[in-house]
LOTOR-819552 format. One record per residue: x, y negated, z of N, C-alpha, C, CB in turn. Coordinates in Angstrom, 3 decimals. Glycine has a CB too. Layout:
<nodes>
        nX        nY        nZ       caX       caY       caZ        cX        cY        cZ       cbX       cbY       cbZ
         X         Y         Z         X         Y         Z         X         Y         Z         X         Y         Z
...
</nodes>
This chain:
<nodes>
        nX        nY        nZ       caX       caY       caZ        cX        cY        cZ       cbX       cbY       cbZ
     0.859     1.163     0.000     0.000     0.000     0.000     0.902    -1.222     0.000    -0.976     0.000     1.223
     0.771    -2.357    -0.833     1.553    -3.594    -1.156     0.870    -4.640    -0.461     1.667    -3.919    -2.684
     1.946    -5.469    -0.228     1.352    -6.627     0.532     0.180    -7.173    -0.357     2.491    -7.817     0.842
     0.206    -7.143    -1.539    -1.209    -8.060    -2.274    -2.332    -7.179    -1.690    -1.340    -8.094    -4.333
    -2.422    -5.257    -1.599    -3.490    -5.313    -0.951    -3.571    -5.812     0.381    -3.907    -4.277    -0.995
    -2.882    -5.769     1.225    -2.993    -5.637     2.143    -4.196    -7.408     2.742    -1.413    -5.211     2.548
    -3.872    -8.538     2.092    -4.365    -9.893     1.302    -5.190    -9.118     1.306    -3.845   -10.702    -0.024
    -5.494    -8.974     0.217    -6.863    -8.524    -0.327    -7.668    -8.169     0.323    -6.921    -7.686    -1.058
    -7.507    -6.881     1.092    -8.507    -6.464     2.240    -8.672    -7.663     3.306    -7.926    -5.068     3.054
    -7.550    -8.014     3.797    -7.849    -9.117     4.518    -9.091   -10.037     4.632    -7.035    -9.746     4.228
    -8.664   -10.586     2.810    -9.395   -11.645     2.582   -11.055   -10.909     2.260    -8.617   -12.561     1.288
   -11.517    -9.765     2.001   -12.861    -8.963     2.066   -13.522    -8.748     3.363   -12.670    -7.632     1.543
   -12.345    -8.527     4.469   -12.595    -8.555     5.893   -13.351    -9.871     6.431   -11.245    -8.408     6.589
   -12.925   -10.858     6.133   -12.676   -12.181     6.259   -14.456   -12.456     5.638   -11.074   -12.825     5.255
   -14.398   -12.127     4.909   -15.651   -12.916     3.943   -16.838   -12.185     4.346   -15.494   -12.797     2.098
   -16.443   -10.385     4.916   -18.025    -9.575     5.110   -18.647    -9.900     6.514   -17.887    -7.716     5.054
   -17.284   -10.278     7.664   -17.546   -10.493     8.471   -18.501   -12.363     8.785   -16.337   -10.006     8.925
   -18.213   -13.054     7.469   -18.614   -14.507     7.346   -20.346   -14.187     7.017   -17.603   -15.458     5.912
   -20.151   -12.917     6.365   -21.706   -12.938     5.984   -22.617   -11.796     6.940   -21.855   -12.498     4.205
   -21.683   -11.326     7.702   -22.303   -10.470     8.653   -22.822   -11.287    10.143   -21.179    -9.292     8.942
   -22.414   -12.872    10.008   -22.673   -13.748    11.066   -23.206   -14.307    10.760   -22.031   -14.318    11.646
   -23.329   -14.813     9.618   -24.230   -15.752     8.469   -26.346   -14.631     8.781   -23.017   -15.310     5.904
   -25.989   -13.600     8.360   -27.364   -12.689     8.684   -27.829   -12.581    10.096   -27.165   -11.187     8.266
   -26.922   -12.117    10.705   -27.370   -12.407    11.783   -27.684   -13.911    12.633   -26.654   -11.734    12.275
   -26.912   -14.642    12.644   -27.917   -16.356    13.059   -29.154   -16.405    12.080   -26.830   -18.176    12.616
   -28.834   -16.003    10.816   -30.262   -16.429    10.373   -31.182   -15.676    10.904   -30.513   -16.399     8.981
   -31.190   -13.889    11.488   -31.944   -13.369    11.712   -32.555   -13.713    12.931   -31.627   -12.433    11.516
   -31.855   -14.629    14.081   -32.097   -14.964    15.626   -32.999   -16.544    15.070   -30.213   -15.191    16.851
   -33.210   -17.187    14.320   -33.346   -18.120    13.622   -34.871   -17.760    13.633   -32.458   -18.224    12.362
   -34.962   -16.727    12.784   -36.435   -16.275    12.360   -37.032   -15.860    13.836   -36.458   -14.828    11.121
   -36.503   -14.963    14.207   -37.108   -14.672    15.347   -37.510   -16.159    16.687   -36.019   -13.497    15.862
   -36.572   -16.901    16.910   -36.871   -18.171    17.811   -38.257   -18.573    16.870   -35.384   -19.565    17.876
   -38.055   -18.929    15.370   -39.281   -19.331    15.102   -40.644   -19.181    15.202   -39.239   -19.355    14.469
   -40.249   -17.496    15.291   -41.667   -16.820    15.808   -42.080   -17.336    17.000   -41.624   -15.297    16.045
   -41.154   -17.094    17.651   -41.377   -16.896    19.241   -41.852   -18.481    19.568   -39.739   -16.324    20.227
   -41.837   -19.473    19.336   -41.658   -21.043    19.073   -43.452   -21.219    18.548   -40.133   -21.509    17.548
   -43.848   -20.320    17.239   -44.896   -20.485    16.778   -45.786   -19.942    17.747   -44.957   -20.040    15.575
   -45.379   -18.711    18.413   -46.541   -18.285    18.872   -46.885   -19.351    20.326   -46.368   -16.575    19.155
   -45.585   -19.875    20.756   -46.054   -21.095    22.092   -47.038   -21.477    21.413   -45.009   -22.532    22.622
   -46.666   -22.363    20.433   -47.484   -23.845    19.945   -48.956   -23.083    19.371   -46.441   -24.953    18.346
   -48.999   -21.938    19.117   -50.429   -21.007    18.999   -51.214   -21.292    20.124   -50.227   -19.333    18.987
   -50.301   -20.942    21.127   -51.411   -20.405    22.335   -51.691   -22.478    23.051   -50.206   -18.713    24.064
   -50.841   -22.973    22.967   -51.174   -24.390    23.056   -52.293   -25.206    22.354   -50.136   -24.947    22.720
   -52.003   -25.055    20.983   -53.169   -25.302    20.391   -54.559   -24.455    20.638   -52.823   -25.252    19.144
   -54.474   -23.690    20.731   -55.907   -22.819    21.452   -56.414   -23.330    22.399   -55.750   -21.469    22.034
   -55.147   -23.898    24.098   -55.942   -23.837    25.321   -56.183   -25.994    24.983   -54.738   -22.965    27.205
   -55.914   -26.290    23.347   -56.434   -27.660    23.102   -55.153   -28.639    23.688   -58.030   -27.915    23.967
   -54.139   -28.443    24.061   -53.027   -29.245    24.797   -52.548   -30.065    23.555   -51.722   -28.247    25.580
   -52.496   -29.417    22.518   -51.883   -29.928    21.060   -52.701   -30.078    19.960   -50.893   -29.049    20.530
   -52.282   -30.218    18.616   -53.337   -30.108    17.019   -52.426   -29.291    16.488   -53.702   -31.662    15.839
   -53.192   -29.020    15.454   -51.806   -28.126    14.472   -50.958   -28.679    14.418   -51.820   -27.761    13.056
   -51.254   -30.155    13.545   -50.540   -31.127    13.282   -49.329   -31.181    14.241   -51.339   -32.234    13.278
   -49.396   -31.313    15.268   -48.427   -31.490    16.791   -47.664   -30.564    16.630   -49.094   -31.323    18.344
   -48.387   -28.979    16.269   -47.389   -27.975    16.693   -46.903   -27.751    15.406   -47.894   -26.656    17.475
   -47.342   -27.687    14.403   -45.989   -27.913    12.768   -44.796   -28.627    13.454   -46.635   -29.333    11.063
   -45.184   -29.648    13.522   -44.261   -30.845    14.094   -43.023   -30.209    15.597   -45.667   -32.266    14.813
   -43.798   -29.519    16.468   -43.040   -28.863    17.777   -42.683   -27.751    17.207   -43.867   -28.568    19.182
   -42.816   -26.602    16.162   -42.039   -25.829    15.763   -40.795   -26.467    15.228   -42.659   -25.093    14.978
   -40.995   -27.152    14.313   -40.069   -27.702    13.601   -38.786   -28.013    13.956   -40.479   -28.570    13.247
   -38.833   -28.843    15.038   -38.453   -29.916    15.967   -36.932   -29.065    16.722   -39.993   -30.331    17.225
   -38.115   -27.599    16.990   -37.391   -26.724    18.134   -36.483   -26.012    16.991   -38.528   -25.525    19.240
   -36.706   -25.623    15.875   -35.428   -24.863    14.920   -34.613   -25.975    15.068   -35.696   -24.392    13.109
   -34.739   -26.934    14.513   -33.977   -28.014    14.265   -32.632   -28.427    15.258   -34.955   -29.040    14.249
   -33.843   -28.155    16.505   -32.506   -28.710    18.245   -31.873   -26.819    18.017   -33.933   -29.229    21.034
   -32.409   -25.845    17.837   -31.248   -24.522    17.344   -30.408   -24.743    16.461   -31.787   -23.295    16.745
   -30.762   -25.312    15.542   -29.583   -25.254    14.416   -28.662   -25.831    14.956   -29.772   -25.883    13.057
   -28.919   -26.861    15.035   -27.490   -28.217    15.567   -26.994   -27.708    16.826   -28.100   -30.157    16.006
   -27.569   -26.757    17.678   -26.877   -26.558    18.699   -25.672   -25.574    18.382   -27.758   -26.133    19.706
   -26.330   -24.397    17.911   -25.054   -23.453    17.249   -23.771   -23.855    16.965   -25.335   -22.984    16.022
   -22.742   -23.413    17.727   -21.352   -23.584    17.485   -20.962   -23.663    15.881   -20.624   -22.393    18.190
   -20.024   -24.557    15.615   -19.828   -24.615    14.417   -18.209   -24.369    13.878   -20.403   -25.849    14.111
   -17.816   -23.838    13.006   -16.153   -23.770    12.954   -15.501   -25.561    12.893   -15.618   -22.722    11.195
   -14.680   -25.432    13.875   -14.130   -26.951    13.333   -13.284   -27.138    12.402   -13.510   -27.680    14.217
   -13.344   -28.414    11.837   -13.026   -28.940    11.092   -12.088   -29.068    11.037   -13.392   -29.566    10.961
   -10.131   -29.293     9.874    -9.104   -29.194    10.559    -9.235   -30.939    10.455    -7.759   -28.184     9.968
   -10.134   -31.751     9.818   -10.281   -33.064    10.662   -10.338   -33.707    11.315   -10.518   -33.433    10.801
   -10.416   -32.507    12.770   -11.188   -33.112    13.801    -9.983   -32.498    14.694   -12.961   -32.663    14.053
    -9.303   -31.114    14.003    -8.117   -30.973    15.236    -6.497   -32.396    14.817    -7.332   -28.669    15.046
    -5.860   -32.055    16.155    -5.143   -33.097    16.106    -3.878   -32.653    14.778    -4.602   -33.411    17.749
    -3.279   -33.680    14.360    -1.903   -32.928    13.472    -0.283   -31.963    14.119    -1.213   -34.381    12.681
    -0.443   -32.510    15.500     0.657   -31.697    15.903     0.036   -31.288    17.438     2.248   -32.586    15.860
     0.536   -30.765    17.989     0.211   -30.055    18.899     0.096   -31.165    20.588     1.378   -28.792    18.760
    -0.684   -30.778    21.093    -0.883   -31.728    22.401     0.767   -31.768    23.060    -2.222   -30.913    23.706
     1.325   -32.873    23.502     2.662   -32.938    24.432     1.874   -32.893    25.798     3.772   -34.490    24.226
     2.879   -32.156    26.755     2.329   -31.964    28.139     3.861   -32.004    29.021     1.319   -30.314    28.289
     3.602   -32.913    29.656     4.777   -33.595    29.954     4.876   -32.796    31.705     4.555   -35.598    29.763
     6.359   -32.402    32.043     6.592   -31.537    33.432     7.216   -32.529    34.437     7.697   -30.140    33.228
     7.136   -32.665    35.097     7.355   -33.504    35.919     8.312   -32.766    37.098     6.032   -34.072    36.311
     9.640   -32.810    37.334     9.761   -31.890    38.407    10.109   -32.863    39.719    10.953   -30.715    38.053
     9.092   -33.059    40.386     9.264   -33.793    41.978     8.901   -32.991    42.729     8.493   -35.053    42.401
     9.600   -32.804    43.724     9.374   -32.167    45.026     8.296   -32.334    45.463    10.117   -32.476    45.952
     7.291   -31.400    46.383     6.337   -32.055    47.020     6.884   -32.615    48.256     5.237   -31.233    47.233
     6.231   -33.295    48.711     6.836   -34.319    50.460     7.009   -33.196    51.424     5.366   -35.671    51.431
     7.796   -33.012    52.004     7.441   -31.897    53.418     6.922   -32.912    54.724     9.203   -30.873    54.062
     6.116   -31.988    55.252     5.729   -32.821    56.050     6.526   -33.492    57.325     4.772   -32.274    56.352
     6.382   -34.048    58.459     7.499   -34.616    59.094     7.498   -33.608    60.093     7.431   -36.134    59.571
     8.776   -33.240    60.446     9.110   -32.088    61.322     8.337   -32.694    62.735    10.977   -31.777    61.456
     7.629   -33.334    63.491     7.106   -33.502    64.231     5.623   -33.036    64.033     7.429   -34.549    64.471
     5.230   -33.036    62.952     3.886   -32.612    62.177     4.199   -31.064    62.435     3.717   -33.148    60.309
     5.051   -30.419    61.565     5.338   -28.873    61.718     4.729   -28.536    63.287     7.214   -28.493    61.562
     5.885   -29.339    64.422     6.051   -28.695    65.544     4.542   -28.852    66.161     7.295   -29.290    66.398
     3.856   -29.894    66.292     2.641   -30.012    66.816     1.574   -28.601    66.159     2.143   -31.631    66.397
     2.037   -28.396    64.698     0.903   -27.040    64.195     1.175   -25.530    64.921     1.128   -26.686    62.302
     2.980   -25.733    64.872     3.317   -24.489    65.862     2.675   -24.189    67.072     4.560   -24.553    66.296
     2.780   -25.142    67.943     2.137   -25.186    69.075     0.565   -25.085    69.341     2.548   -26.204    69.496
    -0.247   -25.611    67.742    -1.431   -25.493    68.329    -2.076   -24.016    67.808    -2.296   -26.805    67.970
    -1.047   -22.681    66.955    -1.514   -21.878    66.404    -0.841   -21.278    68.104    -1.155   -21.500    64.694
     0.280   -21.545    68.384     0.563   -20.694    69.801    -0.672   -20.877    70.468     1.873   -21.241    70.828
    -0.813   -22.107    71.377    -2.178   -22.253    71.764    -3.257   -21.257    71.823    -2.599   -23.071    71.069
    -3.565   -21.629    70.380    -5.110   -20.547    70.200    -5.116   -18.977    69.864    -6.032   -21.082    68.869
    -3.530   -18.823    70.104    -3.623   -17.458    70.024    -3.730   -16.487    71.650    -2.278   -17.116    69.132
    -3.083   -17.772    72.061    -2.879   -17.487    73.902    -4.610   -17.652    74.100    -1.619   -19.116    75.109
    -5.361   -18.491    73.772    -6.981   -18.342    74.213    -7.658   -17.409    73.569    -7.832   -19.545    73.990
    -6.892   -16.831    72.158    -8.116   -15.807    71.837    -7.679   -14.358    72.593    -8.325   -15.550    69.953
    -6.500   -14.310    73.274    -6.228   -13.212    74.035    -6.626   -12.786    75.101    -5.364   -13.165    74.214
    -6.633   -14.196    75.717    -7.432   -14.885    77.481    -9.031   -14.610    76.543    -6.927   -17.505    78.220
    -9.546   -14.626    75.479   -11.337   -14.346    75.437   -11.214   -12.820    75.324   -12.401   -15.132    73.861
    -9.812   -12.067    74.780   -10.039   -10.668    74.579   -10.686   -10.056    75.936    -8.640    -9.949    74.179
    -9.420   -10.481    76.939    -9.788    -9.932    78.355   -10.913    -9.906    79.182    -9.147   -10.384    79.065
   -11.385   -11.096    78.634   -12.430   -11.034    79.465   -14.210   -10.648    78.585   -12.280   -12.606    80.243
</nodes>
């Protein structure tokens, strides 16, 4: 097998899988619509709406689906070179050795009282 097939399949991979996503959104498409018509059915029945209203509220609702669906981006919209992320190497502060000693003492502390609550 030569690299041109190897392309080749690629590029068939590439295109069945474009139309195997392409069928399926359209098929979730049809179905929301249903599901969308039959609201604005049972609305217009209990009188909340007109047809008129619910043409209009089916519509409305494919419409906010379509545009919501993720879309491939554009290479317009990515940047031309890659984000810079700048490292910074600073120490963090240690705290002041008087700070330390006061935490020592207050974990001694409460270990001496949770021993004094064991006993008793």
């Amino acid at each position: 097998m030569g690299l041109g097939d190897l392309v080749q399949k690629a590029m068939y991979l590439g295109i069945g899988v474009a139309s195997y996503a392409g069928e399926k959104a359209g098929e979730k498409l049809t179905e929301l619509r249903a599901q969308v018509q039959k609201v604005a059915d049972e609305m217009v029945d209990r009188g909340e709406m007109n047809a008129e209203e619910a043409r209009r509220f089916v519509d409305e609702m494919v419409q906010r689906a379509q545009q919501s669906t993720p879309s491939v981006s554009k290479s317009e919209d990515r940047p031309a070179e890659p984000r810079k992320i700048e490292i910074l190497d600073e120490e963090e502060p240690t705290p002041p050795q008087t700070t330390v000693d006061e935490m020592r003492q207050q974990v001694t502390d409460l270990q001496e009282e949770l021993r004094r609550l064991k006993k008793d």
